[in-house]
N, C-alpha and C positions, 0 to 999 in steps of 0.2 A: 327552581335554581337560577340565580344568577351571578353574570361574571363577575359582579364590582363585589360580589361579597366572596369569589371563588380568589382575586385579589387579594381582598382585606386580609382573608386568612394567611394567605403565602406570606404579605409584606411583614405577618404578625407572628412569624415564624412557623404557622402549624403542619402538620400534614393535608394534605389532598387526598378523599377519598377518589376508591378507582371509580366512583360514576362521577363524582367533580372532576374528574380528567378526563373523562370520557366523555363528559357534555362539552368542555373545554376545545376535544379534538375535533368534535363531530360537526361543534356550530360554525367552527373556524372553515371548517371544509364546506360547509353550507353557507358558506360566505354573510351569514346569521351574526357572528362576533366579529367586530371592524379591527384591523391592524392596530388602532393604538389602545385597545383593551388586552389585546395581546400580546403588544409588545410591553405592557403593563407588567405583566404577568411573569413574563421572560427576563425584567431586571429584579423582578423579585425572588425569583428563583437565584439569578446570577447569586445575588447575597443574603440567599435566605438558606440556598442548596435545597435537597432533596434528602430525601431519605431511603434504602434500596428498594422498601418496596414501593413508595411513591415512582421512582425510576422504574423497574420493572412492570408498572403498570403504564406509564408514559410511551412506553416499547413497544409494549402490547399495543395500544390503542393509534400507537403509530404503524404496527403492523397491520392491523385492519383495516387501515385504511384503504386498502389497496388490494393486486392482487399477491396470495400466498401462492409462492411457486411448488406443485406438485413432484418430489421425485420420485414417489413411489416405483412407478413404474421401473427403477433402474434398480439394478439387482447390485447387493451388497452393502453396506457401511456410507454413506456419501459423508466427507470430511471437505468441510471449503478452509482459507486459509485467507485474513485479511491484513492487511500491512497498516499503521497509523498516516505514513507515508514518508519520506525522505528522499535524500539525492543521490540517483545511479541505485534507487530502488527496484534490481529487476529480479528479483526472488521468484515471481509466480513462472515466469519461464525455464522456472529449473523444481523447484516444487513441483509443480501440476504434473511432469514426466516424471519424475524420482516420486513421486505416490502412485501413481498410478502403473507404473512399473513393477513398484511392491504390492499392486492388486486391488488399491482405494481407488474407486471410479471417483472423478472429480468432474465436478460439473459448476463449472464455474461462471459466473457474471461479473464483470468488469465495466469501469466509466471509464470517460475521458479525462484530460487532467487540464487545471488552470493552474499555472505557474510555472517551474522552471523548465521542466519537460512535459512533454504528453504521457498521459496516464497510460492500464496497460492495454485498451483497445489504439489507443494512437499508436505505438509503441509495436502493434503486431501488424500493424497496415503497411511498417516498413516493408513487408514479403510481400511482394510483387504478388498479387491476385488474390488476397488469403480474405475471404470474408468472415466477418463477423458478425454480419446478421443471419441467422439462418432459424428456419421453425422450428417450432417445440417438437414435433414429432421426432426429425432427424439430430435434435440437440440432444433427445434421451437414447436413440438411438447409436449416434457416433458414442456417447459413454457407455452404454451395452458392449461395445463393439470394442471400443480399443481403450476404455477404459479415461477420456480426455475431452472434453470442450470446453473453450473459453469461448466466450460472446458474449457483445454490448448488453450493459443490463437495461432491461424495459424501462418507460418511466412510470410504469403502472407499478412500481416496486413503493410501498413508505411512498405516497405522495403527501403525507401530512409533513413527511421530513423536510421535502424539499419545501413545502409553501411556507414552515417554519425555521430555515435556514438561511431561507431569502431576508427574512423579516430579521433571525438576529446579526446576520451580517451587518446592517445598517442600521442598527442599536445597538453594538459596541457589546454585544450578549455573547459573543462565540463561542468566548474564553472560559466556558460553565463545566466541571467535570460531570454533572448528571445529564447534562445537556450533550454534550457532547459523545458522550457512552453511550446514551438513548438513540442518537442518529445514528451512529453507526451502527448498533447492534439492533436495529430495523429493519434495516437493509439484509442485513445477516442471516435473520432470523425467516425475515419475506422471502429470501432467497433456499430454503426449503431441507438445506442439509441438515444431516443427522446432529455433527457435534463440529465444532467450529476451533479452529488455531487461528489467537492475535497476536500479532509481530508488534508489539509497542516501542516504538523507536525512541530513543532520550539521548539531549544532547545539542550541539550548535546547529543541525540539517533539519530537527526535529519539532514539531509542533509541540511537542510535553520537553523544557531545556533542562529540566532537573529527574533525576531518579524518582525522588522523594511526588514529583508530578504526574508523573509514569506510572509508579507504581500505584497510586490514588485512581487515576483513570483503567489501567489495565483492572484490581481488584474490580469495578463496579463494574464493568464489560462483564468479567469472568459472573457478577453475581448475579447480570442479566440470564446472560444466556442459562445459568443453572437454573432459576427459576423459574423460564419458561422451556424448559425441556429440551435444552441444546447443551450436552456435556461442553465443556470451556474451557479451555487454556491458552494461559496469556505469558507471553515471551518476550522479555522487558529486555532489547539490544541498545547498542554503542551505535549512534548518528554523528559521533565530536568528526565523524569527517566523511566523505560521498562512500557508498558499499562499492568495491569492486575499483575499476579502474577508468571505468568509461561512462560519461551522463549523457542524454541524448536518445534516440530513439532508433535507429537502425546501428549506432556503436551499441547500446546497451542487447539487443538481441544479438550481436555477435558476441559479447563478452559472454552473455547467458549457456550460449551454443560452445564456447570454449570450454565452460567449467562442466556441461551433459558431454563433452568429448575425453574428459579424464583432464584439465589442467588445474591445476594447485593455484586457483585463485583465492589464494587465502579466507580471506572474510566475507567472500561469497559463498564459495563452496561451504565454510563451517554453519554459517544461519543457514543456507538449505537445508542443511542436513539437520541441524538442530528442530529445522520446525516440521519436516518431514517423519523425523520421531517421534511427536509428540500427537500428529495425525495418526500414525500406525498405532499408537497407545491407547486411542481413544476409540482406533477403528477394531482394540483387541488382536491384531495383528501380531505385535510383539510383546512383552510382559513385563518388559524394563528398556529405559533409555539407551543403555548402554548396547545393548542385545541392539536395539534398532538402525542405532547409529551406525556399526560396523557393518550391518547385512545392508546397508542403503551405501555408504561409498564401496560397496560391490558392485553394487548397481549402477552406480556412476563410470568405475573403474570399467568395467566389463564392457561397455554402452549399451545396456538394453535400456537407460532413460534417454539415452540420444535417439534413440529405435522408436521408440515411442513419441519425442518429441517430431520427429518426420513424419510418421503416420498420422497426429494430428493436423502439422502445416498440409498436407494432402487431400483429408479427409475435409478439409474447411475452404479448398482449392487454392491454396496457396501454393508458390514454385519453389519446392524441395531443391530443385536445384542452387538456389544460394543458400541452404544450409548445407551443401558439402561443399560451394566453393564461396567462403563469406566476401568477398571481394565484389560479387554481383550484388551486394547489397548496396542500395542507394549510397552516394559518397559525396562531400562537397568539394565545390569549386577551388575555395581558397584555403589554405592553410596557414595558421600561424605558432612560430615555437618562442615559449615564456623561456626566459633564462632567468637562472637564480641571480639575486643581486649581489648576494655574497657568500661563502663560504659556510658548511656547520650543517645541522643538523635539522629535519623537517622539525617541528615542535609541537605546530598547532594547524590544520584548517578548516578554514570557517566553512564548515560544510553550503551552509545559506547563500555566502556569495559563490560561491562557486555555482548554482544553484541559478543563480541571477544571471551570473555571467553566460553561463548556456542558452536562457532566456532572452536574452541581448543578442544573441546569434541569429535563434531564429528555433530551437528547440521543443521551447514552450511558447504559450499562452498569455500576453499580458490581458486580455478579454476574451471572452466564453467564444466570440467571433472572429479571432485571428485564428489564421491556417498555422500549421504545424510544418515545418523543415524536415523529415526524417533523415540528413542527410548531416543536418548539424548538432553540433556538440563538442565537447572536451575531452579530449583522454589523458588523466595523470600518471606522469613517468614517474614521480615519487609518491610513498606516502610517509604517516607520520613515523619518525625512527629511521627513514632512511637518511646515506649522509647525500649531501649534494657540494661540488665544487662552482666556485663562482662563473657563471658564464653557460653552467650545464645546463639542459632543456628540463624544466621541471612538469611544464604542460602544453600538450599541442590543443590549439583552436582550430575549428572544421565551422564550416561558415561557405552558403553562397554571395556573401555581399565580403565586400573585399574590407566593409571597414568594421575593424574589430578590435577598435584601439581599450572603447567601453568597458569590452569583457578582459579584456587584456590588465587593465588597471583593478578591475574586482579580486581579479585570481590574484595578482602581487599583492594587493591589502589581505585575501584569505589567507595567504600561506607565510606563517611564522618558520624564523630558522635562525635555530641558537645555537650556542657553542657547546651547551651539552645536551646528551642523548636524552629523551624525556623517557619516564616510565611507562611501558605498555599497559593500555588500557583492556578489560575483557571485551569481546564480540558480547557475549553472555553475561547479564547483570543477572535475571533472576527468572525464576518459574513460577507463576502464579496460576495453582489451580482452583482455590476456594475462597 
């Protein structure tokens, strides 16, 4: 077998057999096949695509590469839950207690994040002492027990993902929906749960900006995980503007902690709970959405997911103490308040800059090597449909450097405001289970 003719074929539109993709993953990782045969290969995919079961076998072979995380050992259904990603994306900290609450032990791995915020291991290091590395024993252990663990994911997870993502980063390949489905759903699948809930974000915050893109990538995710034996459903949400109210890393875990205490954060509390139902559906838990839906904002309501969510910050040694008083959570130096420029209605915001602008603070990551601010961030006083008068605070900036003129100017260019009320968008585009 060789590559220049495992090439020819792609460029020629055919399929890949599973042992032509499997010599493909194995010589790469044996550092046998050189980057520009590879990267050969990867624009011919770009415009050639795949086919599901060419991708389902690309998964596979990126799952072996590595190591397959064992849960056996933990009793009950294990359901993980992944996000595409967006801005003032803190769902897993209101998921992971509201499942586990309803009795799915969640055993969860998380990365860090490059861009506008830190992803959700940055994001829980805001809690003063709370580790995130801890052994496999006490990792299956703490979900026996209370039913919750998040921690850093290994990079022995899909290492053929990362040595193939490096490569298409910098050949303009990123943009591939079987490409793309195949990375993620690697990591997923390495990662050892039973049946798996995708949060497919679509929209301006979102890496898929069209429905129509969303839904093309969610179905292939969903037709991975079914054919390699991970039940699958994919939850196609609204990104046209940041979730919740707050971006950043120690605002977003307060904001988390509000909506596990009973507040009616609108479009965060409803995707929690929507992707929390679709985990109990697949954990057999409940027998319809509907049914799931009202017994979880019980759970919300009542606080035994905030119960839960302490027990974990505890059992990982983090100080439980700033979750009952959120004010000890890391806070920044300076502050700054946006006022509206004129009169009318929110209309539109560009989720993305706003995204940036946080980044500009000090939030996120412009390189894999810059430190993370847990202190800085944005909190929106409007969103879109609400009215605002000229001169009102539409957004405060949190910032230890005083100059924050940068993000100041992003947030004014993100946020539109017209004289008439625009039509409400859904939270919930679509369900895709096959």
């Amino acid at each position: 077998m060789r590559m220049v003719d495992i090439i020819s074929r792609k460029r020629n539109g055919e399929s890949l057999s599973i042992d032509e993709i499997e010599f493909f993953i194995n010589g790469y990782m044996e550092d046998e096949i050189p980057d520009y045969q590879v990267s050969a290969l990867m624009m011919a995919i770009y415009y050639k695509g795949m086919s599901e079961e060419e991708t389902a076998h690309l998964t596979n072979s990126m799952v072996q590469s590595g190591e397959i995380i064992d849960l056996s050992s933990i009793e009950g259904h294990k359901v993980d839950k992944h996000s595409t990603g967006g801005v003032g994306d803190k769902t897993t900290f209101i998921v992971g207690p509201l499942a586990a609450a309803a009795g799915l032990p969640v055993a969860k791995m998380s990365g860090r994040g490059l861009g506008h915020t830190g992803g959700t291991i940055d994001k829980l290091e805001a809690i003063p002492g709370l580790q995130v590395e801890i052994s496999n024993e006490d990792f299956m252990k703490q979900v026996n027990d209370i039913k919750l663990s998040v921690v850093g994911q290994t990079g022995d997870l899909a290492p053929a993902d990362k040595k193939l993502y490096a490569l298409r980063d910098v050949t303009a390949t990123v943009d591939s929906i079987p490409l793309i489905a195949s990375s993620v759903m690697s990591k997923k699948i390495a990662s050892g749960a039973d049946s798996i809930v995708l949060d497919v974000k679509t929209g301006s915050g979102a890496f898929m900006k069209t429905i129509e893109d969303a839904r093309e990538l969610a179905k292939r995710m969903v037709e991975i995980g079914n054919k390699l034996g991970r039940n699958t459903t994919a939850v196609i949400s609204n990104m046209d503007q940041p979730l919740g109210f707050e971006i950043g890393n120690a605002n977003e875990i307060k904001e988390a902690v509000q909506v596990l205490q009973g507040e009616k954060i609108a479009d965060l509390r409803e995707l929690s709970i929507e992707l929390v139902s679709h985990m109990t559906i697949l954990a057999n838990v409940y027998s319809d959405v509907e049914t799931a839906k009202k017994e979880l904002a019980k759970l919300l309501d009542n606080g035994q997911a905030f119960e839960v969510f302490k027990q974990f910050i505890k059992a990982q040694h983090g100080d439980t103490s700033v979750i009952d008083d959120l004010t000890k959570l890391p806070s920044a130096e300076f502050q700054l308040e946006v006022e509206a420029p004129k009169e009318g209605y929110v209309s539109e915001i560009e989720a993305e800059k706003i995204g940036l602008a946080a980044m500009h603070l000090g939030a996120g990551r412009q390189t894999k090597d810059d430190s993370i601010d847990h202190a800085a961030g944005i909190t929106l006083q409007k969103k879109i449909g609400d009215y605002v008068k000229k001169g009102e605070v539409i957004v405060e900036l949190h910032s230890n450097s005083n100059n924050m003129e940068s993000s100041k100017k992003l947030c004014l260019e993100a946020i539109t405001i017209s004289e008439t009320k625009p039509e409400k968008s859904p939270m919930i585009y679509e369900i895709i289970t096959e």
